[in-house]
N, CA, C and O of each residue as an XYZ file, in Angstrom:
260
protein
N     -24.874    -46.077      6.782
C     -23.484    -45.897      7.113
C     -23.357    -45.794      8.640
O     -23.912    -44.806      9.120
N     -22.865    -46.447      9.321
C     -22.438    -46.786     10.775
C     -21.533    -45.593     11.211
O     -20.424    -45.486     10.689
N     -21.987    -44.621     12.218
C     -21.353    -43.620     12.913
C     -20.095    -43.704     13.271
O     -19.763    -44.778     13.774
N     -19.238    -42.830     13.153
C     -17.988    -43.251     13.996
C     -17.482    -42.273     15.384
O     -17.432    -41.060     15.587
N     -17.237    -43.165     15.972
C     -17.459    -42.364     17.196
C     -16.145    -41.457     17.651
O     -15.152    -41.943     17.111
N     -15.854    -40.468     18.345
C     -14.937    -39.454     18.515
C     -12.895    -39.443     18.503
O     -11.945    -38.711     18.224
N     -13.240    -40.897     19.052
C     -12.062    -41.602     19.660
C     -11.838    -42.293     18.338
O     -10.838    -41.748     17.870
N     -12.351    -43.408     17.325
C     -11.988    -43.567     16.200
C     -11.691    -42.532     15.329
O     -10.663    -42.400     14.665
N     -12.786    -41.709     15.380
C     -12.381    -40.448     14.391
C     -11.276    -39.804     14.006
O     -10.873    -39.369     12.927
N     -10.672    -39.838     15.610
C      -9.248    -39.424     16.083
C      -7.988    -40.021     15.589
O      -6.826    -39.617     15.560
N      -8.692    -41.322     15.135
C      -7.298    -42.126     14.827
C      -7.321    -42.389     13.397
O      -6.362    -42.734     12.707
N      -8.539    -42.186     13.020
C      -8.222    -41.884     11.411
C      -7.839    -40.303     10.622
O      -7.478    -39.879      9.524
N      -8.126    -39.891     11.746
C      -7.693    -38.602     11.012
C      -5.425    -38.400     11.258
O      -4.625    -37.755     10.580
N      -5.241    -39.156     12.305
C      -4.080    -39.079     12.578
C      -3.581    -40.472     11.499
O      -2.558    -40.479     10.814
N      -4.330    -41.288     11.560
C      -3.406    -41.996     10.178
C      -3.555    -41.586      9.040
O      -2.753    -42.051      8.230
N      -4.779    -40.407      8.410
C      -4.939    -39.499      7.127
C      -3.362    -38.952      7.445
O      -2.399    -39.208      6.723
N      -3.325    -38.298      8.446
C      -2.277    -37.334      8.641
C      -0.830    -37.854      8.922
O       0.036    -37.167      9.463
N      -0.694    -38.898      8.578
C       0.672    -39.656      8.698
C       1.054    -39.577      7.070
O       2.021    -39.091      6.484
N      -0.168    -40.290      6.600
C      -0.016    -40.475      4.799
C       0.559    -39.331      4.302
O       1.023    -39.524      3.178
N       0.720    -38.089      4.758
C       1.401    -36.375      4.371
C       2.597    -36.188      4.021
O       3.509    -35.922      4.804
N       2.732    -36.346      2.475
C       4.456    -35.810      2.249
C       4.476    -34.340      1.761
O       4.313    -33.866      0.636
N       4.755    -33.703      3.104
C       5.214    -32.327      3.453
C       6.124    -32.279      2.532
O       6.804    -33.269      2.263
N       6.262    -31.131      1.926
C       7.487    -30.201      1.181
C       8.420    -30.039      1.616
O       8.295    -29.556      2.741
N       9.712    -30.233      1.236
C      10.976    -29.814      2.019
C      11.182    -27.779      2.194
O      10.735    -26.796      1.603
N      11.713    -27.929      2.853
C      12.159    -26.374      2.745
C      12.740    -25.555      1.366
O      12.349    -24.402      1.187
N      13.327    -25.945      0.762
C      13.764    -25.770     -0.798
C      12.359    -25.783     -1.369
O      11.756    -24.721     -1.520
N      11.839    -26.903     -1.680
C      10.832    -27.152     -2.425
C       9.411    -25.917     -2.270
O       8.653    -25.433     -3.110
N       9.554    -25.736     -0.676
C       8.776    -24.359     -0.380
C       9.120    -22.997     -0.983
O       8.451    -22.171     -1.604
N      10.229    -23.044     -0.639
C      10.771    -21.609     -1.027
C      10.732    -21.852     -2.653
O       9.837    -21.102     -3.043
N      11.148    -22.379     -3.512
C      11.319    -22.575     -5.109
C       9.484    -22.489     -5.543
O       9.269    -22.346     -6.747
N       8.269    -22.570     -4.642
C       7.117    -22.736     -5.157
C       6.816    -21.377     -5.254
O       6.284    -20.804     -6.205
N       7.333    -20.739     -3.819
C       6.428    -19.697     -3.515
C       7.281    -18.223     -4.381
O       6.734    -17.125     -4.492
N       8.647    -18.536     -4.894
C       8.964    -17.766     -5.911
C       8.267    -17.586     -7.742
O       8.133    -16.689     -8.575
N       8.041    -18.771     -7.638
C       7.378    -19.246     -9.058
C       6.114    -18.606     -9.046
O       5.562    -18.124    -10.035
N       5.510    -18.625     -7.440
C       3.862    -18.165     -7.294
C       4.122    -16.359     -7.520
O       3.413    -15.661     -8.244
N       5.200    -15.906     -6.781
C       5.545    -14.358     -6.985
C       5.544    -14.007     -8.457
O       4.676    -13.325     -9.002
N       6.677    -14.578     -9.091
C       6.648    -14.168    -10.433
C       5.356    -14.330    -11.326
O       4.922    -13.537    -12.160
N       4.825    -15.612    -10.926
C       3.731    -15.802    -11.855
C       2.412    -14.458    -11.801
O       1.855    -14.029    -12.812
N       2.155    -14.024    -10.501
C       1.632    -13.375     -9.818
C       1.950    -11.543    -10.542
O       1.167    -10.626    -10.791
N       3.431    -11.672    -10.673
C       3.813    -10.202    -11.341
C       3.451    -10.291    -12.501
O       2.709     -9.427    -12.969
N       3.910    -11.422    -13.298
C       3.585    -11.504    -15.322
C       2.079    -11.375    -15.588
O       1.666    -10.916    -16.653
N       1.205    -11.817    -14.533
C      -0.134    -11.817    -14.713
C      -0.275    -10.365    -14.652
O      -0.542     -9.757    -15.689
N      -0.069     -9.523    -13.150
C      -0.520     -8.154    -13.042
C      -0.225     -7.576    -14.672
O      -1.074     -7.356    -15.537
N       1.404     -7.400    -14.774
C       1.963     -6.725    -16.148
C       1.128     -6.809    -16.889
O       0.445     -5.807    -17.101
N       0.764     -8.414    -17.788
C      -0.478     -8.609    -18.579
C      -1.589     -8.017    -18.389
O      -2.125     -7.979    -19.496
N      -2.351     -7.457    -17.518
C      -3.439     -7.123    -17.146
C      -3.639     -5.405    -16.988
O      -4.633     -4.696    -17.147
N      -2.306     -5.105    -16.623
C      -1.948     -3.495    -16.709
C      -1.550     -3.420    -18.181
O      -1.636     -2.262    -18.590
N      -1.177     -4.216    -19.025
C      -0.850     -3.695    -20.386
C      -2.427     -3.703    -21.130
O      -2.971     -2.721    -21.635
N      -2.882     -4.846    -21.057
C      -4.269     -5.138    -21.392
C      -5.095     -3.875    -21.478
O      -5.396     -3.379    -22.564
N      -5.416     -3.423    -20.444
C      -6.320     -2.391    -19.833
C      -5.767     -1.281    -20.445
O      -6.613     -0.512    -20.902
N      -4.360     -0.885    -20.631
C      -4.006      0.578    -21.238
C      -4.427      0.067    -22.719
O      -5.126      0.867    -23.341
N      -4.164     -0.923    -23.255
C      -4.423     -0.981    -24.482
C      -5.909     -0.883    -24.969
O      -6.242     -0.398    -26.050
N      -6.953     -1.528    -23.818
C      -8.099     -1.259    -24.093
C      -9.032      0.303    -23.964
O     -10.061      0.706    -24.505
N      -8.095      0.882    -22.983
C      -8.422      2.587    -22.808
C      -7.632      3.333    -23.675
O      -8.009      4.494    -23.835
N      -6.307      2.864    -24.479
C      -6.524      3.873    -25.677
C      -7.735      3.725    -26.792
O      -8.295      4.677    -27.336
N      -8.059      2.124    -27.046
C      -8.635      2.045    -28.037
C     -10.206      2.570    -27.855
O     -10.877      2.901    -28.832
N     -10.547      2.596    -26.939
C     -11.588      2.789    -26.378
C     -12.019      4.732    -26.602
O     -13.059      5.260    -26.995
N     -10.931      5.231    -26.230
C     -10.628      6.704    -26.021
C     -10.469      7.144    -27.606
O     -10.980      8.158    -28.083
N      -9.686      6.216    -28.310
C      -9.971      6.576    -29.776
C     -10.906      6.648    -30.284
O     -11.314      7.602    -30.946
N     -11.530      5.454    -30.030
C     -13.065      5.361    -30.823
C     -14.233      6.489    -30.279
O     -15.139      7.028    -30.914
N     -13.898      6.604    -29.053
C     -14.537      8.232    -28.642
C     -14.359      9.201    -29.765
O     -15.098      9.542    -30.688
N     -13.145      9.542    -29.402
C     -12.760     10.917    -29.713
C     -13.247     10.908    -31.534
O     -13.877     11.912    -31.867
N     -12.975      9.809    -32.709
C     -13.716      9.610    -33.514
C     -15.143     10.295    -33.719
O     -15.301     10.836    -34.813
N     -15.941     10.334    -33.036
C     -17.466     10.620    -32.933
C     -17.343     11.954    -32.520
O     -18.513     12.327    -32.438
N     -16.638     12.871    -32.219
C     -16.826     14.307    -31.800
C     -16.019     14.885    -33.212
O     -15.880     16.095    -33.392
């Protein structure tokens, strides 16, 4: 594979970087709400999870005494 030298490099990375369809401003803001919520339903799930697994857990203790 034939090296490419600094100055080409340069110009392919600026025509990579032309090919870029950036997000509009809407489209940003509407992602990064979807990422929040998704982000809260997961925690919830994961805080319900865990209490449910430390009662059951705490039951099956207390069982054995």
């Amino acid at each position: 594979m034939a090296r490419t030298g600094p100055f080409e490099y340069l110009q392919q990375v600026r025509a990579e970087t032309a090919k870029v369809v950036w997000p509009s401003r809407r489209e940003t803001i509407v992602t990064t709400i979807m990422v929040v919520i998704m982000a809260v339903l997961a925690s919830v799930f994961f805080l319900l999870a865990d209490q449910i697994f430390s009662w059951g857990i705490a039951h099956l203790l207390r069982l054995g005494h």
